[in-house]
C-alpha positions as CSV (number, residue, x, y, z in Angstrom):
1,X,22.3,33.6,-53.3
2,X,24.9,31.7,-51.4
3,X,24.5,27.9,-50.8
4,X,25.0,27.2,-47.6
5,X,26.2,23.2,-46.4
6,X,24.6,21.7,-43.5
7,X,26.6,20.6,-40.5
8,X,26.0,19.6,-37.5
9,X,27.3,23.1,-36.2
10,X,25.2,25.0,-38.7
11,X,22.4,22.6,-37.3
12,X,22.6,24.4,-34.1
13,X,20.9,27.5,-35.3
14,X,18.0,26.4,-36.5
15,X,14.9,26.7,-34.9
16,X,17.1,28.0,-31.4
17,X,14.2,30.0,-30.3
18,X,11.8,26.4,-29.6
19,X,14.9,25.2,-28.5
20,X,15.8,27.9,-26.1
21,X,11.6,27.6,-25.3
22,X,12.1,23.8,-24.3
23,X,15.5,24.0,-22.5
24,X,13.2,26.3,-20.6
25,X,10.3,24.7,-20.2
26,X,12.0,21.3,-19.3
27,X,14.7,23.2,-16.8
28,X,11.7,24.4,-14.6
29,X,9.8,21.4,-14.2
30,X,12.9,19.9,-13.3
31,X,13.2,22.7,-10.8
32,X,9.4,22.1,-9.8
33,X,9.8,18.3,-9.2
34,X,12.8,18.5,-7.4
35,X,10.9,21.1,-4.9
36,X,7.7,19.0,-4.8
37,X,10.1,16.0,-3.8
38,X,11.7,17.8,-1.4
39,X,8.4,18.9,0.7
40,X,7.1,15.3,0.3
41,X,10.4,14.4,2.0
42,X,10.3,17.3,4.2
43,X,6.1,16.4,5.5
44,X,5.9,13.2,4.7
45,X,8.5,10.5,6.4
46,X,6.7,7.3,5.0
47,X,9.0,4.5,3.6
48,X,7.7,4.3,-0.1
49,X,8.0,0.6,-0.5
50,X,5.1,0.3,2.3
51,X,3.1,3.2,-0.1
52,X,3.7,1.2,-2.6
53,X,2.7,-2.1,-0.7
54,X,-0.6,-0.7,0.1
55,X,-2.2,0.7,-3.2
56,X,-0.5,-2.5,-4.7
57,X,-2.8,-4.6,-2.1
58,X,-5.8,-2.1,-3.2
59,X,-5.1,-3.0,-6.8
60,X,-4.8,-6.6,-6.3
61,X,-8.0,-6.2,-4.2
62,X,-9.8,-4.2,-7.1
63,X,-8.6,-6.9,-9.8
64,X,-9.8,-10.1,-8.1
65,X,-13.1,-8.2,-6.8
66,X,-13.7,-7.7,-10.5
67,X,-13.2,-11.2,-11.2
68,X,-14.5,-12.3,-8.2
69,X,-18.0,-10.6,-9.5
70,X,-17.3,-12.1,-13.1
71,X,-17.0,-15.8,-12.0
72,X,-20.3,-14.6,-10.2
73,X,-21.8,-13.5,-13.0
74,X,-22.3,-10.1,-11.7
75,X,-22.6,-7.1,-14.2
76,X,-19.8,-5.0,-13.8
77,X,-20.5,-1.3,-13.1
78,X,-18.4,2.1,-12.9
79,X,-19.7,2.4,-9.2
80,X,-17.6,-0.3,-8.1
81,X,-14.3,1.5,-9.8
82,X,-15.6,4.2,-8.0
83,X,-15.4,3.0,-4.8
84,X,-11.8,2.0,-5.6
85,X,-10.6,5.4,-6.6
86,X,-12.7,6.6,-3.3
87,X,-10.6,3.5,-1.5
88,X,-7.2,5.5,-2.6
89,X,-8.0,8.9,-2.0
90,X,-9.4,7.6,1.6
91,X,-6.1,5.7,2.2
92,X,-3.8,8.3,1.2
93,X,-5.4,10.9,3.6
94,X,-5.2,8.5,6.6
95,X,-1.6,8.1,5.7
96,X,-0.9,11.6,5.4
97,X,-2.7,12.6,8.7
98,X,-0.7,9.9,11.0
99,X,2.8,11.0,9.0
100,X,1.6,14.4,9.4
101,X,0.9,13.9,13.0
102,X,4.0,12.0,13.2
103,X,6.2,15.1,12.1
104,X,4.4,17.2,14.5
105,X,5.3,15.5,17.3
106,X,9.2,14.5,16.1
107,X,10.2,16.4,18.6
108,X,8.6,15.6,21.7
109,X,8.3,12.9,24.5
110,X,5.2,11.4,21.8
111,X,7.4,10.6,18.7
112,X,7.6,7.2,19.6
113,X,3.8,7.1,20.2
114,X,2.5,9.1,17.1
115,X,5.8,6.7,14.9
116,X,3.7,4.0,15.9
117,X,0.4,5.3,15.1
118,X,1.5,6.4,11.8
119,X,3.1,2.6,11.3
120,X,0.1,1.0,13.0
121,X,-2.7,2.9,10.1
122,X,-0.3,1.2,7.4
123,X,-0.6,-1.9,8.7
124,X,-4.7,-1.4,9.5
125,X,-5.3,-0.9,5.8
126,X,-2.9,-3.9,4.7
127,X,-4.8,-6.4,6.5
128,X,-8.1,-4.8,5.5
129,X,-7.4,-5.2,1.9
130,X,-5.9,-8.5,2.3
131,X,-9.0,-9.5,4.1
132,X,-10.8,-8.2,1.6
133,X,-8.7,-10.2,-1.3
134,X,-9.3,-13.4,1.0
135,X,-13.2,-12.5,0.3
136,X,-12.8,-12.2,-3.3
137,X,-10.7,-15.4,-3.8
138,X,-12.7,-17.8,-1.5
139,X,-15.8,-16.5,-2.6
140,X,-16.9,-15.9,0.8
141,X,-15.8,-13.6,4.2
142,X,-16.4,-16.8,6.5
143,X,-14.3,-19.2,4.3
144,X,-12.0,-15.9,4.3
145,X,-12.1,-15.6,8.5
146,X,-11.5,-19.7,8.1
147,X,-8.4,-19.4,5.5
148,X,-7.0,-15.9,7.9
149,X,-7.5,-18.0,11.3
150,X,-5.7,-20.9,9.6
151,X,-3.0,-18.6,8.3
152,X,-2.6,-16.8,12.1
153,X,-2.4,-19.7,13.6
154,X,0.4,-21.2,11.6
155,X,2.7,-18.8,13.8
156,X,2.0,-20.2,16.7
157,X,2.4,-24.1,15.9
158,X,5.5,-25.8,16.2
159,X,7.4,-26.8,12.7
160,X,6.4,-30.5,13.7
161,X,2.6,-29.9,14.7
162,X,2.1,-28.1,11.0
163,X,-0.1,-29.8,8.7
164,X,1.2,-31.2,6.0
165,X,0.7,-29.5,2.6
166,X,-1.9,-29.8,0.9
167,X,-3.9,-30.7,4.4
168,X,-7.3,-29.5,5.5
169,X,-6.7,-26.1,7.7
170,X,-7.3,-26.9,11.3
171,X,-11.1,-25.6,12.6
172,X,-9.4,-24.1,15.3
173,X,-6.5,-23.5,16.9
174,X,-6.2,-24.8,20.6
175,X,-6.1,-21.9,24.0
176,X,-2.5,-21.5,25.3
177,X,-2.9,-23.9,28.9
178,X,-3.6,-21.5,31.7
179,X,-0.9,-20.1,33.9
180,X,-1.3,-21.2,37.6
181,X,-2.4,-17.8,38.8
182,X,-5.3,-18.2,36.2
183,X,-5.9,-22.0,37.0
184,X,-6.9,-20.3,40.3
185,X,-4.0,-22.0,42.1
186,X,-1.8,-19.6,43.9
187,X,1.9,-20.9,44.5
């Protein structure tokens, strides 16, 4: 019987053949990842910060619906979580389709066109879920058309003519004055 001291060389040894098994194992889904990356990149040409915007507004939409509904007093039931998973999947496809369509068409006279498209559904499902967060925060969709009109309108307002904080929104937000041409007045 020989006694044999353990090294850290010796160490190496044992147990090689789940070693060589994982080395595998972890070597090919590194391989795998790295080829699923690179046909996302390839297909899909979508900034992931504005992904990532999105489901993050259709989270935030999902968490103060829930409490929206608590503060309510509503029971809270699996069909609404559904319709949040259903939300995603929905989302993602429309995403896809305009970046696919977009990729399609990279090389023509429409990649400017079907660029736009693709930027313009991104946007479309941002302001539907922050719509939709408006609802679930004011309680209501016309207080929530009241807060979003409020909201547009400070764009269009001088620094001076904003109200100041803490101030009532304004009901509504005054017509631009008419050109001559539409005052009926020809010059």
């Amino acid at each position: 019987m020989t006694d044999r001291t353990y090294t850290p060389l010796t160490g190496l040894h044992d147990l090689w053949a789940l070693k060589l098994a994982l080395t595998g194992l972890g070597t090919a889904l590194i391989e795998i990842g790295s080829r699923v990356v690179g046909i996302y990149e390839t297909l899909v040409h979508v900034e992931p910060l504005l992904i990532a915007a999105v489901f993050g507004l259709v989270a935030l939409d999902f968490v103060t619906g829930l409490l929206a509904a608590k503060k309510r007093g509503e029971p809270i039931r699996s069909r609404a979580m559904r319709r949040t998973g259903f939300k995603f999947l929905e989302y993602a496809a429309l995403i896809l389709a305009a970046s696919f369509l977009t990729n399609a068409f990279a090389a023509s006279p429409l990649a400017g066109l079907t660029a736009l498209l693709q930027h313009g559904v991104i946007l479309y499902i941002a302001l539907t879920e922050m719509m939709s967060i408006l609802e679930n925060v004011t309680g209501s969709r016309a207080a929530a058309l009241r807060v979003w009109g409020w909201v547009r309108g400070l764009g269009t307002q001088a620094p001076e003519t904003l109200p100041p904080p803490g101030a009532a929104p304004p009901d509504a937000i005054p017509p631009p004055e008419p050109t001559d041409t539409e005052a009926g007045t020809d010059r």
